[in-house]
C-alpha positions in Angstrom: 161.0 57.5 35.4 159.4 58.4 39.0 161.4 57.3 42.2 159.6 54.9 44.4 160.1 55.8 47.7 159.5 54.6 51.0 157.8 56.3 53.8 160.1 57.8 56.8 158.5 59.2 59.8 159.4 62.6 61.7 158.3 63.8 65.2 158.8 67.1 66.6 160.6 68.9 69.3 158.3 69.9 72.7 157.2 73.3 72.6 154.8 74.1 75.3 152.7 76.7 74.1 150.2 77.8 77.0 146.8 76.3 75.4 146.2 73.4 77.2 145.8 70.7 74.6 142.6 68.7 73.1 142.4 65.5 75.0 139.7 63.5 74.2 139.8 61.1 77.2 142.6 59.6 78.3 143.9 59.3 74.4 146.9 60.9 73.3 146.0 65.0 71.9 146.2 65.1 68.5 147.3 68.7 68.6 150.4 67.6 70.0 152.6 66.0 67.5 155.8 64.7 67.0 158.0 64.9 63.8 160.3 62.1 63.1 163.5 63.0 61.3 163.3 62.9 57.6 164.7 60.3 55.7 167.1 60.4 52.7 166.4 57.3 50.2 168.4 58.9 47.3 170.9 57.0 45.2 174.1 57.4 47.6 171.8 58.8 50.4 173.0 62.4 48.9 170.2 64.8 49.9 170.7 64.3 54.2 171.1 68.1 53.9 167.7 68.7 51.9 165.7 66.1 54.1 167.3 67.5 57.3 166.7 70.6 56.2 163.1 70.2 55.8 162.0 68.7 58.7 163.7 71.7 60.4 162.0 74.3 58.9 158.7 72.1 59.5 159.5 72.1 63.1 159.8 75.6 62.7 157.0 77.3 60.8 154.5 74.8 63.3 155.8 75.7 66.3 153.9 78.7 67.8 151.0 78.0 65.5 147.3 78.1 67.8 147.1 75.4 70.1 149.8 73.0 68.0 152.6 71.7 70.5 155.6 70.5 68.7 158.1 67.9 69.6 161.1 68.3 67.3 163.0 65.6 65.5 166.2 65.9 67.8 164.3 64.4 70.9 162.7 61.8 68.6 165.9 61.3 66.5 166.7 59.5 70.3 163.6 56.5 69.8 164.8 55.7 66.4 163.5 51.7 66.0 161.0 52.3 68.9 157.6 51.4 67.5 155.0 53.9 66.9 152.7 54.1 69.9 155.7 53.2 71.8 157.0 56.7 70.8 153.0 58.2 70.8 153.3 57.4 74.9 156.8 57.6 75.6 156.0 61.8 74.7 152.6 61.9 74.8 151.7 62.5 71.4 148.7 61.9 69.2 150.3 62.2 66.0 153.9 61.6 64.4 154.9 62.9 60.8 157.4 61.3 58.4 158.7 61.8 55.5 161.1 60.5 52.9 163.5 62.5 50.1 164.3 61.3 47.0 165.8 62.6 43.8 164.4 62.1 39.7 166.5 63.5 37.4 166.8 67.7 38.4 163.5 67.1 40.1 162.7 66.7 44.3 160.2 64.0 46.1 158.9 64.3 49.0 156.5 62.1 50.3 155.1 62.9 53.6 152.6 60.4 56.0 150.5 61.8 58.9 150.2 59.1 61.6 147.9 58.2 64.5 150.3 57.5 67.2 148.0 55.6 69.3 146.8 52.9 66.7 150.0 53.8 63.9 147.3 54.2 61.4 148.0 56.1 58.3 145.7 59.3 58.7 146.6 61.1 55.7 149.5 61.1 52.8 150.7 63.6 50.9 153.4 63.8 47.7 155.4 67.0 46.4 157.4 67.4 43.8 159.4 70.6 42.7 162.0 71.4 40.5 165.6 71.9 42.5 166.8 75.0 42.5 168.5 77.5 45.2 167.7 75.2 48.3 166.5 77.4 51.4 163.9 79.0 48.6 162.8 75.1 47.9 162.7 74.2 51.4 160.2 76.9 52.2 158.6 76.0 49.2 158.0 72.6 50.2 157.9 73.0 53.9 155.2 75.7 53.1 152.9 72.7 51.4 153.5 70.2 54.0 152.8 72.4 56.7 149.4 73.0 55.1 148.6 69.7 54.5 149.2 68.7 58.0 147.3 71.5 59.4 144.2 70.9 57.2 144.4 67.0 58.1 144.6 67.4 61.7 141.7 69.6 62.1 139.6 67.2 60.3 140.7 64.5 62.3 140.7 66.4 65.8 137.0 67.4 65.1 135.9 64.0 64.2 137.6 62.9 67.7 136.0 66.0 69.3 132.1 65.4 67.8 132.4 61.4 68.9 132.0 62.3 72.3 129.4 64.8 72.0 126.4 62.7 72.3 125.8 58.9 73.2 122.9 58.5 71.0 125.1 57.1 67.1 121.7 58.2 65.0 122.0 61.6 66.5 125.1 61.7 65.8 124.7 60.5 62.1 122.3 62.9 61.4 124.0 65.7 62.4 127.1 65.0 59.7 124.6 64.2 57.2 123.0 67.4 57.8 126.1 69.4 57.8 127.5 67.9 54.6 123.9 68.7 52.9 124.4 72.3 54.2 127.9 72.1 52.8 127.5 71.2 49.5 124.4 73.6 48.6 126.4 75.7 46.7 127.0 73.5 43.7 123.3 72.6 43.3 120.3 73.9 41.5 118.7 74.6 44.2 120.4 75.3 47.8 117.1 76.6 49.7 116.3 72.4 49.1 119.2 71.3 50.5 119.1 73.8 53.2 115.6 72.6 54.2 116.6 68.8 53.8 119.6 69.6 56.8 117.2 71.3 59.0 115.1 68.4 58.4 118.1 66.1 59.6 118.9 68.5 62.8 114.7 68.1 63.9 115.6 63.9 64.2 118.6 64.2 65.7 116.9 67.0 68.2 114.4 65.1 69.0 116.4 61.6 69.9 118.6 63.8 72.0 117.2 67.3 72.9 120.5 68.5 75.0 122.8 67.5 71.6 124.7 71.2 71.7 126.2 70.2 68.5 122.7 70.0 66.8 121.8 73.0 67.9 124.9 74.9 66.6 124.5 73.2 63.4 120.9 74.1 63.0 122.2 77.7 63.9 124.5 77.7 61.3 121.4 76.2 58.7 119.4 79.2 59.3 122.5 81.5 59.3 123.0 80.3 55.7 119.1 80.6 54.4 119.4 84.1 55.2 121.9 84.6 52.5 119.5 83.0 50.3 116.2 84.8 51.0 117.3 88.5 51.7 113.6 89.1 52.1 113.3 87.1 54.8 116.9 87.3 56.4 116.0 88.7 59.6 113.3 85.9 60.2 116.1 83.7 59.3 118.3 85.2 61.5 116.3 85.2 64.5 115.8 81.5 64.1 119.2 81.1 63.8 120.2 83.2 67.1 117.7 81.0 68.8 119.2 78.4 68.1 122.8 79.4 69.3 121.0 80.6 72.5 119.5 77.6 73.1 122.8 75.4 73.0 124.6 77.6 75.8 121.5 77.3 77.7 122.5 73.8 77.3 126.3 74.6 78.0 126.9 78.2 78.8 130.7 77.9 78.3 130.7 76.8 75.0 132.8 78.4 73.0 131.5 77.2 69.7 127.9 78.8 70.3 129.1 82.0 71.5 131.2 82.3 68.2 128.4 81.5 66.3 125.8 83.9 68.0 127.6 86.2 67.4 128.1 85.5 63.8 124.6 85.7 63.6 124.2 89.1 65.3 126.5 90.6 62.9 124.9 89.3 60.1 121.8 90.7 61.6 123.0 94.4 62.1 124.6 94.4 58.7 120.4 94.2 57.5 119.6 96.4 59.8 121.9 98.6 61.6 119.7 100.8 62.7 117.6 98.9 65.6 119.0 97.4 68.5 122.5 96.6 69.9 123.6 93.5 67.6 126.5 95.0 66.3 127.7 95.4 70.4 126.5 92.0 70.7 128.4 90.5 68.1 131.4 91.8 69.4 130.9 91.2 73.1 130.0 87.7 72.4 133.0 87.2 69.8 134.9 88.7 73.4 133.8 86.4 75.4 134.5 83.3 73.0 138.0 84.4 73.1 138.2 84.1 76.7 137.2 81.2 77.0 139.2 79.7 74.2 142.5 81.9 72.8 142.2 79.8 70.0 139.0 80.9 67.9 140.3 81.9 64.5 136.9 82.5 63.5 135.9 84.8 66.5 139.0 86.3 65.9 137.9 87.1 62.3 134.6 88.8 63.4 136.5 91.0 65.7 137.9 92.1 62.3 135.1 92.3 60.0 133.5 94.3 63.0 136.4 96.9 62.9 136.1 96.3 58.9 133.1 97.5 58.8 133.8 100.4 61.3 135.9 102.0 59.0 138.6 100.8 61.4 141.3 99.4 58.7 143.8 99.1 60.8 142.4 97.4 63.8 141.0 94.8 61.1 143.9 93.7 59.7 145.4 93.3 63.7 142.6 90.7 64.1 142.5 89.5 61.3 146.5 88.6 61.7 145.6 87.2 64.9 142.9 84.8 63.2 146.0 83.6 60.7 148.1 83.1 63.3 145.1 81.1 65.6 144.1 79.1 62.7 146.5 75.8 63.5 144.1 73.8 61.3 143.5 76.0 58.3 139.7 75.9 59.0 139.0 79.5 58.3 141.9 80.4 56.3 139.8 81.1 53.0 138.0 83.5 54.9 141.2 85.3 57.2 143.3 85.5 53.9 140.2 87.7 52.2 140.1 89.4 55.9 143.7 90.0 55.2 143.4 91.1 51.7 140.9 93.8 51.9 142.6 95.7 54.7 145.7 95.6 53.4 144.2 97.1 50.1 141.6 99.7 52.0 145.0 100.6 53.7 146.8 101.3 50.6 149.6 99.0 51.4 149.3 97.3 47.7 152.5 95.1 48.0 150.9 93.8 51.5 147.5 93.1 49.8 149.4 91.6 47.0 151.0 88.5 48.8 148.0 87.7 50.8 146.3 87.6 47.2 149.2 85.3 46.0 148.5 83.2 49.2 144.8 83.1 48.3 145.7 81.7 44.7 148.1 79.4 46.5 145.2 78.0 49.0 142.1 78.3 47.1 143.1 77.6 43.6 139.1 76.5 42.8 138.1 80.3 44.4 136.8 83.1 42.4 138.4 85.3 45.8 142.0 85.2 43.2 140.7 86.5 40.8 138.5 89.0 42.7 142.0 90.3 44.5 143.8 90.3 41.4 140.6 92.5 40.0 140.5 95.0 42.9 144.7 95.8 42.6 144.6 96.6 38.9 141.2 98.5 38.8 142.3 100.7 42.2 146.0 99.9 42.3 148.7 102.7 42.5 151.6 101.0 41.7 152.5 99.7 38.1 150.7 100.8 35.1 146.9 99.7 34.2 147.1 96.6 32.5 143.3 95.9 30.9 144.5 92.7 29.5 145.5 90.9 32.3 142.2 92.4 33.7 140.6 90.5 31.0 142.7 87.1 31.6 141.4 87.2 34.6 138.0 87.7 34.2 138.5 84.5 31.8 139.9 82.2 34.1 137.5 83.2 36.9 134.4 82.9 34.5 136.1 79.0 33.7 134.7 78.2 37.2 130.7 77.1 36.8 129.5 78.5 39.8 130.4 81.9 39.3 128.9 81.7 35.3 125.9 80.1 37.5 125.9 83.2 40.2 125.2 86.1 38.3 125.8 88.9 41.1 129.7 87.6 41.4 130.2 87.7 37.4 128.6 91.2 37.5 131.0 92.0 40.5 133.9 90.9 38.3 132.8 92.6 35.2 132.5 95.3 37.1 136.3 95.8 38.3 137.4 95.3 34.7 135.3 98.3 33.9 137.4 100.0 36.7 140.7 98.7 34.9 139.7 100.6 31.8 138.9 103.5 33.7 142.0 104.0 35.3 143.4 103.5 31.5 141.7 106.5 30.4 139.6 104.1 28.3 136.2 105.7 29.6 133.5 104.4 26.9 135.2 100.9 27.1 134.7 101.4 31.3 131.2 102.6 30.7 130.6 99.6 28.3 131.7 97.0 31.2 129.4 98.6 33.8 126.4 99.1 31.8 127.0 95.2 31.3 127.4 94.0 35.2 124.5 96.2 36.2 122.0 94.6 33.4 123.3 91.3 34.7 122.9 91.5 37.8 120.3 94.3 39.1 120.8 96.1 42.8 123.6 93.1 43.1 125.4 94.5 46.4 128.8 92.6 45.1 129.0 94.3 42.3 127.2 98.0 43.0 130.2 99.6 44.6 132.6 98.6 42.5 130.2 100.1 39.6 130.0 103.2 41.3 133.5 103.6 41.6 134.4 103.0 37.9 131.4 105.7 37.1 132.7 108.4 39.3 136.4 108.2 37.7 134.8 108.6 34.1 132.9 111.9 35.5 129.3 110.3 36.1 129.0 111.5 39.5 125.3 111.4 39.9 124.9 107.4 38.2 127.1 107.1 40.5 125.4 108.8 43.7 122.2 106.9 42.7 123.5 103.5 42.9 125.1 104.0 46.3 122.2 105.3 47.4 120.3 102.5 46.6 122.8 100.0 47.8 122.7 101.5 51.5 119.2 101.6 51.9 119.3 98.1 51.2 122.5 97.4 53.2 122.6 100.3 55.2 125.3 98.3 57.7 127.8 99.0 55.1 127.3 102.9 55.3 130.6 103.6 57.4 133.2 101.2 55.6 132.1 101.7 52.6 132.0 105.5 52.6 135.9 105.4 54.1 136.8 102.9 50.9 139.5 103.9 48.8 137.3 102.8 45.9 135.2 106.1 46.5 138.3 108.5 47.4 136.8 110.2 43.8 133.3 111.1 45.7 132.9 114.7 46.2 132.7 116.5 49.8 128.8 117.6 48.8 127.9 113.6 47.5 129.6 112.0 50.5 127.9 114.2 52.8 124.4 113.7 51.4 125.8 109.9 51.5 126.3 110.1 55.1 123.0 111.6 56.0 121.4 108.6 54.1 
């Protein structure tokens, strides 16, 4: 039978970490919290050690994390019966954690709360169990989950604080999260272009009841950002909308962060169509610069610094920025996108065990993600450690084609289709390889997520020029990929002669 256990509540030791915190008025900042010490509630009281334990390594693996300022449970250990928002002003603190410990049979509870310290409201809740084992590899285990959870609540509830403030006028504001969850839940309907159309539609109301609402106009930035994915043809159009729109927001406030990060999302996006006019990609990176300055704490500008140096050819400056992004990230709002960052240059510089655990992590954050099986694709297609394994190649192709959206998105099922063709090739099984290929290509036509993984698998079964053709026709389409993509390990089997005549384009 489960345990029922009651709820203990943990704040953390102070930590000053340089960023000055998010204060929202005169209200407590959420980004400083406080972790009350752990509670045992086990039959005897027999796992002190495990729920000490855990708050410790809490304490730990937050502290130093982005803007997060941590006050540990020995200072708070001291106001042990104070009430909540007693403690939340006695240490200036917009949030508390707490947690309880309990045992069932060989198993481990933990159930952890997230507080507002200013009203004691319950902001989020949490429950783990694990099977006990050698201790410091279950408290990392479990400190590992709760750590997440906290970071991903607090960043919701930090930017709902942050976006209250941003404009008097409640039907702007209204509009503006209806129009962002239409943009954000496109993907899982039949048609996003709709939905895209129906938030922009959202963004023109709440424009026009207040026009200085910066938030509006990043969010109608983003909208446009996002058509372009979904009309190539018309992506630069998009795109120029889209920059518009970012520019018009700092016109508004010129030190916004925010809108510098997203302009110059939006002017990499636009070089990698077409590289070969103006100064976007400069842009991009100057503006990503100058977001940084501003704010230390942009995991996402940090991640454009390295999907600039990405696409540079640059692997190892990549994965540096993209390691600062991780670490920046205190409220796992990018962290799908930094662990791919992550991923990829740690595979394009052939550190496989490195690329490995950030795919593990991957699996671990994004269970729902075809990005795990993607990873897990790329290692045993180009991998050179282990032996080639097409069956787990296969498993995987199974479990990622058990998620609907990527049977419903032909380009990434040819993309995956694709890499199993290169796990066959490195087996030596070369008609089997051709087989796969021949199949992802018929599926999924010119598909630029699936083209150089094609091409890779054709060049190690000898069919050099299929494979010349289709990166020709891929960079003429995205010619911005021209310089990473030629530096790829996945094309170390192109000859001097092809990756010249490559080159010249």
């Amino acid at each position: 039978a489960l345990v029922l256990i009651s709820t203990l509540y943990v704040v953390l030791k102070d930590f000053e970490r340089g960023a000055a915190p998010i204060t929202i008025g005169p209200e407590q900042p959420l980004d400083r919290i406080a972790i009350l010490p752990f509670r045992d509630v086990s039959e005897g009281g027999q796992l002190a050690h495990v729920a000490d334990g855990l708050a410790a390594t809490l304490t730990d693996r937050l502290t130093g994390i982005g803007r997060l300022s941590i006050v540990s449970p020995s200072t708070t250990r001291q106001l042990a019966g104070v009430p909540f928002d007693s403690i939340g002003r006695a240490l200036n603190v917009g949030a508390l954690v707490g947690a309880t410990v309990a045992r069932s049979g060989d198993r481990l509870r933990v159930h952890v709360e997230l507080i507002d310290a200013r009203t004691t409201t319950t902001l989020a809740t949490s429950t783990l169990e694990q099977e006990q084992g050698d201790l410091f590899a279950l408290l990392d285990s479990m400190a590992t989950s709760v750590e997440w959870m906290l970071r991903e609540q607090l960043g919701h509830q930090v930017e709902l604080r942050a976006i209250e403030h941003e404009t008097e006028n409640q039907r702007a504001w209204e509009l503006v999260q209806m129009a962002r969850e239409t943009r954000n839940g496109v993907a899982s309907t039949d048609d996003p272009m709709a939905g895209l159309t129906h938030a922009l539609r959202y963004l023109d109301e709440a424009l026009r009841l207040d026009p200085d609402y910066v938030r509006a106009w990043i969010e109608r930035s983003r909208t446009f950002h996002a058509m372009a994915f979904r009309q190539p043809d018309n992506a630069m159009a998009m795109l120029d909308s889209a920059e518009a729109a970012s520019s018009h927001a700092l016109a508004i406030d010129p030190r916004s962060a925010e809108a510098i990060e997203q302009r110059a999302s939006v002017r990499f996006v636009a070089w990698v169509f077409n590289p070969e006019t103006g100064t976007q990609l400069q842009d991009a990176e100057a503006d990503a610069r100058e977001a940084l300055s501003i704010d230390p704490y942009r995991p996402r500008a940090e991640s454009l610094l390295s999907q600039i140096a990405y696409h540079r050819g640059d692997f190892r400056t990549a994965y540096e920025a993209a390691m600062r992004a991780y670490r920046a990230d205190a409220y796992a709002a990018n962290v799908e996108d930094v662990l791919v960052r992550l991923f990829d240059t740690a595979f394009e510089l052939g550190n496989d065990d490195e690329a490995a655990k950030w795919c593990d992590e991957l699996r671990r954050r994004a269970p729902h993600s075809y990005l795990q099986y993607r990873c897990e694709l790329l290692l045993l297609a180009f991998g050179r450690s282990g032996q080639p394994d097409v069956r787990k190649s296969l498993l995987a192709l199974d479990a990622a084609r058990r998620l609907s959206y990527v049977r419903e998105e032909a380009s990434l099922e040819a993309m995956l289709i694709a890499l199993v063709g290169g796990s066959y090739a490195r087996a030596g099984m070369a008609d089997s390889a051709r087989v796969y290929v021949q199949r992802a290509l018929q599926m999924a036509p010119g598909s630029p997520n699936a083209t150089p993984a094609a091409a890779s698998t054709l060049l190690r079964i000898g069919e050099r020029d299929a494979a010349v053709e289709l990166l020709r026709a891929h960079l003429e389409t995205l010619p911005g990929m021209r310089e990473r993509l030629l530096k790829s390990r996945m094309l170390e089997h192109l000859d001097p002669q092809a990756r010249e005549l490559l080159t010249r384009g």
